[in-house]
N, C-alpha and C positions, 0 to 999 in steps of 0.2 A: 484423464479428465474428459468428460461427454463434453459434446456440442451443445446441448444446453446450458452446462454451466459456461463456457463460454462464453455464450452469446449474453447470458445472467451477469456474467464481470464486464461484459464492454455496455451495456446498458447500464450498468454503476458508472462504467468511463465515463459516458456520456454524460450521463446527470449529475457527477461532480464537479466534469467541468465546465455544464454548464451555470454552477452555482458561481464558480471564479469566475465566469465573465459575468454574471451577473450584479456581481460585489464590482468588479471592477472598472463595471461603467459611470459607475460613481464616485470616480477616483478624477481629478485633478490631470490635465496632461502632462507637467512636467513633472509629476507623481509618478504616472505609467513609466517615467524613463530615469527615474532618481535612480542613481547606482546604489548597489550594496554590495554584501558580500557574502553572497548565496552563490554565485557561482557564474551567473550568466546575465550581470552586467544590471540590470531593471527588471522590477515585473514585468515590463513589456516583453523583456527579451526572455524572463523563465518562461510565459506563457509560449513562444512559439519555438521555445525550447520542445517543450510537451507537443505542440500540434507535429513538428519536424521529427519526433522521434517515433509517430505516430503513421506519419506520411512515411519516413523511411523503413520502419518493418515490416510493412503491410504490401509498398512497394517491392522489397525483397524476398517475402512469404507466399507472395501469390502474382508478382508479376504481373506487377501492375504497371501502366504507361501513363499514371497521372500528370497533372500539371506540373512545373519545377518545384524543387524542393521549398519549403516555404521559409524565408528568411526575414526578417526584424524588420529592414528599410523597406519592406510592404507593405506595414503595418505601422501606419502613426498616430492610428488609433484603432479602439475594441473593434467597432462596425466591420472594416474589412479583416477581423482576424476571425470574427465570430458568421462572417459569409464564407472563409476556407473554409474553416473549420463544418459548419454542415455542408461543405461540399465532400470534405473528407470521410465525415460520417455516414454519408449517404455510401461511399465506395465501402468502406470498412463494413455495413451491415450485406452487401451485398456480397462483398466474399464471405462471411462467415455464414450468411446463407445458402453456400455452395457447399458447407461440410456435412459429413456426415461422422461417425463417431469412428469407426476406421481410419480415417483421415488424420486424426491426432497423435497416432505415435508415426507421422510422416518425418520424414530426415530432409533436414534445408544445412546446406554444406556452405562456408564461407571463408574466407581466407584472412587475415588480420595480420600484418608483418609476416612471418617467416610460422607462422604456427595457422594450421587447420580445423577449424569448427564448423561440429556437427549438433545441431539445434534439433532435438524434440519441439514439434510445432506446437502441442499445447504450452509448452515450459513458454516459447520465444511471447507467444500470445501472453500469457500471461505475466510475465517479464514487463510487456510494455504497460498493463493496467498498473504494475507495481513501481514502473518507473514514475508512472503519472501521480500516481499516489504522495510520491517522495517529492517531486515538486509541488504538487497542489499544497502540501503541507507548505512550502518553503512562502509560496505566492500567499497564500490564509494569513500567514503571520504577518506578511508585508501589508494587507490589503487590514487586519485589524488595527497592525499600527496607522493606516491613516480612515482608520474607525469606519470602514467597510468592512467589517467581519463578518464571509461566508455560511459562518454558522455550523450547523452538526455535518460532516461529510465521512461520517461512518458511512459501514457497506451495511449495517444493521437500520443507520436511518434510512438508507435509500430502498431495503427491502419494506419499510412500515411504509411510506410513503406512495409504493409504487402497490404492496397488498394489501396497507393494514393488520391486521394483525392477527391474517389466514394465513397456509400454508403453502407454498411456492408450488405449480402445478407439477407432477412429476414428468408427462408426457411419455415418449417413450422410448426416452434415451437410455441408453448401458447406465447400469450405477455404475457412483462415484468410485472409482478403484484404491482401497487404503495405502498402495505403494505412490500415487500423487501426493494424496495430504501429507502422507510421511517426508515427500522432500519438500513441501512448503514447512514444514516445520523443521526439518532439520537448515533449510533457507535461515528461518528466524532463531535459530538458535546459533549461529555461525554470526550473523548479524548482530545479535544481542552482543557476543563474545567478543567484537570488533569494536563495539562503542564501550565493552565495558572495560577493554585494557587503555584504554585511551584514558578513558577518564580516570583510572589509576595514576598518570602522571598531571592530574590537578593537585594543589592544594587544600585544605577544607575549604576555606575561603572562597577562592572559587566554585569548589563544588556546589557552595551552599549561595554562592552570588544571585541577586534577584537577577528577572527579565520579565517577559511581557508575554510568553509562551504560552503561560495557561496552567504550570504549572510548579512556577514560584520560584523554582531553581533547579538547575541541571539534575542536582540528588533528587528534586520532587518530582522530575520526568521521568527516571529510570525507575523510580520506585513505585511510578504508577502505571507503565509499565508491566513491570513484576506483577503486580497488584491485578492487572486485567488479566494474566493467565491463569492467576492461582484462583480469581473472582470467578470467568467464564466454566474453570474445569469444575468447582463444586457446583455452580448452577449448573453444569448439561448433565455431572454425574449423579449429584443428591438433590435436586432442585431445590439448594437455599439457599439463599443471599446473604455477602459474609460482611463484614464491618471493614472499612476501607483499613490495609496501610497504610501506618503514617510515616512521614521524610524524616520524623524527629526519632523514629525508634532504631534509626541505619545510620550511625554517624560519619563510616567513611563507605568507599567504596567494598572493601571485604566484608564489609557484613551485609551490603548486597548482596556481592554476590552470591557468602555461603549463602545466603536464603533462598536467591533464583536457582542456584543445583539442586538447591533439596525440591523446588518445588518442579524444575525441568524434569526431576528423576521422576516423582507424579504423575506429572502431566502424559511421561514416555508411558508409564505404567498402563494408564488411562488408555492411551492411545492405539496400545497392543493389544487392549481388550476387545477394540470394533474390528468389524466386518465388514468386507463392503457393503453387504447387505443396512447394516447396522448406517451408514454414513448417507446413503438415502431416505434413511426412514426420518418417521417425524417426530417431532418432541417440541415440548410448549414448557414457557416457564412464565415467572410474573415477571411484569415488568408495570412504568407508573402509568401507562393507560391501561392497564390490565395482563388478560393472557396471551401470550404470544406463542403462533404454532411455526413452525420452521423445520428444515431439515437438517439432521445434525451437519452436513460438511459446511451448511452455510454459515455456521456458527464458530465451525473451528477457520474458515477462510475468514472471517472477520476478523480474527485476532491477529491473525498475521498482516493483515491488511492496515490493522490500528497502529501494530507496530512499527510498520515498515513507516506510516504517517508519524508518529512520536518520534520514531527513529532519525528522521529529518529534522526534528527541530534540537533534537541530543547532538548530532552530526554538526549542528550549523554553532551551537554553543563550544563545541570541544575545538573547531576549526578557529573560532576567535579565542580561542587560550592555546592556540599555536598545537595543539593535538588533532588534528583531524583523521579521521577511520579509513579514509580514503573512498572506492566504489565501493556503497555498500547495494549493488543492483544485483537482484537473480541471477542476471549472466556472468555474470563476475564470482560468483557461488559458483556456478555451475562448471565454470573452467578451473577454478579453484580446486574443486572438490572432483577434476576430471570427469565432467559427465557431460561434456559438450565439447 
């Protein structure tokens, strides 16, 4: 992965999260501290879950001597999370502006109990925009339940918004190498298999239970989901736009998933076809303000991006029906899969 795209994922960090604190300053104080069971106690406390994980690897990757670690009783309200937080920002552009594209297959070594990790710096980097991602889902849902809903925080809106719907400038960093996108997707597909054996031990009933997520019930998450890789691969490969699947034509979990193999087997197909040459270059498809020019890797990091987002709100339904997938974070793949 270049330093440009890089620096293209922590500028999405930034602007997604500053869309949650901007939803969230319209939340109720004893809202910000309602418990749930996402994992870390209130929104208040997933929020500076996110800024702490953010402060901690930045501090570890580049040795840093910031402020103390940033902790919840700092914050009793948005104002002083969202003054760390561009203080942290401000550190965080400032090292990424000391990279250069060499610098990214650097090795940062750590020790964790009795076992030894060795972190590729772009992987560790990009890990934490994916960590952010998987809470920002968690906090979106918290913050629509009390009817501040953040709105679109794809990595596809933040590209329309930040160019409209030009081309991301290339400059003149190394292209994108097809052996990165190959482990974010082998990431997403190890991820997918982790939420899909879970939900294997639902009943329909539950599977098919409402909620408030967005997408009607745990089967209509997973299925849309699927739905976005099998939608994204014929828009980048034949540029058409295909008819949604529906939750009602997958009655349990095994007709998911035969579908998602056939269609992972695709998508590999697809994937084996580019070059790296091929994952810098540009391509335009429709879309409803019209045509949109992009580069293809930014297209295929979106989907993984989306999912690891949907993936949070699958994660957080399976864990209240007593099934939870457990880490589904990068690093946790990557020790998994021994490559860190």
């Amino acid at each position: 992965m270049n330093r440009e795209a890089i620096k293209l994922y922590y500028a999405y960090n930034e602007w997604a999260n500053e869309r949650i604190l901007d939803a969230a300053e319209g939340v109720a104080p004893e809202q910000l501290l309602q418990s749930n069971d996402f994992g870390w106690g209130s929104l208040l406390g997933a929020l500076a879950h996110i800024l702490g994980a953010e402060w901690g690897w930045f501090n570890f990757l580049f040795g840093l001597e910031s402020d103390a670690r940033p902790r919840l009783e700092d914050f009793p309200t948005i104002e002083p999370l969202r003054e760390r937080w561009k203080s942290e920002n401000e550190n965080l552009r400032r090292c990424l502006d000391t990279l250069k594209d060499e610098d990214m297959t650097r090795i940062h070594t750590s020790v964790f109990g009795e076992r030894e990790y060795h972190w590729v710096l772009w992987q560790a980097l990009v890990h934490v925009v994916n960590h952010g991602t998987q809470h920002r889902s968690e906090c979106a849902a918290l913050l629509t339940g009390f009817g501040q809903s953040p709105g679109d925080m794809d990595f596809t809106q933040f590209l329309y918004e930040r160019y409209g719907r030009s081309d991301f400038p290339l400059g003149d960093a190394e292209p994108i190498r097809r052996e990165d996108i190959d482990l974010l997707w082998h990431y997403n597909d190890w991820a997918n298999d982790r939420i899909l054996a879970c939900a294997e031990g639902l009943s329909a009933e539950q599977l098919s239970t409402a909620n408030d997520f967005g997408w009607g019930s745990l089967r209509g998450a997973l299925v849309h989901l699927m739905d976005a890789e099998y939608a994204w691969r014929i828009l980048l490969k034949d540029g058409e736009h295909v008819e949604w699947l529906q939750p009602e034509d997958f009655l349990d979990v095994a007709s998911i998933r035969a579908r998602w193999a056939s269609e992972r087997e695709a998508f590999w197909v697809y994937l084996d076809s580019m070059s790296d040459a091929d994952l810098s270059g540009k391509i335009s498809y429709e879309s409803e303000d019209g045509r949109r020019y992009r580069l293809l890797w930014q297209c295929l990091a979106h989907v993984v991006n989306h999912g690891t987002q949907h993936r949070a709100e699958c994660a957080a339904l399976l864990t209240g029906f007593g099934q939870s997938p457990g880490n589904l974070d990068l690093t946790e793949y990557l020790a998994d899969a021994k490559l860190a």
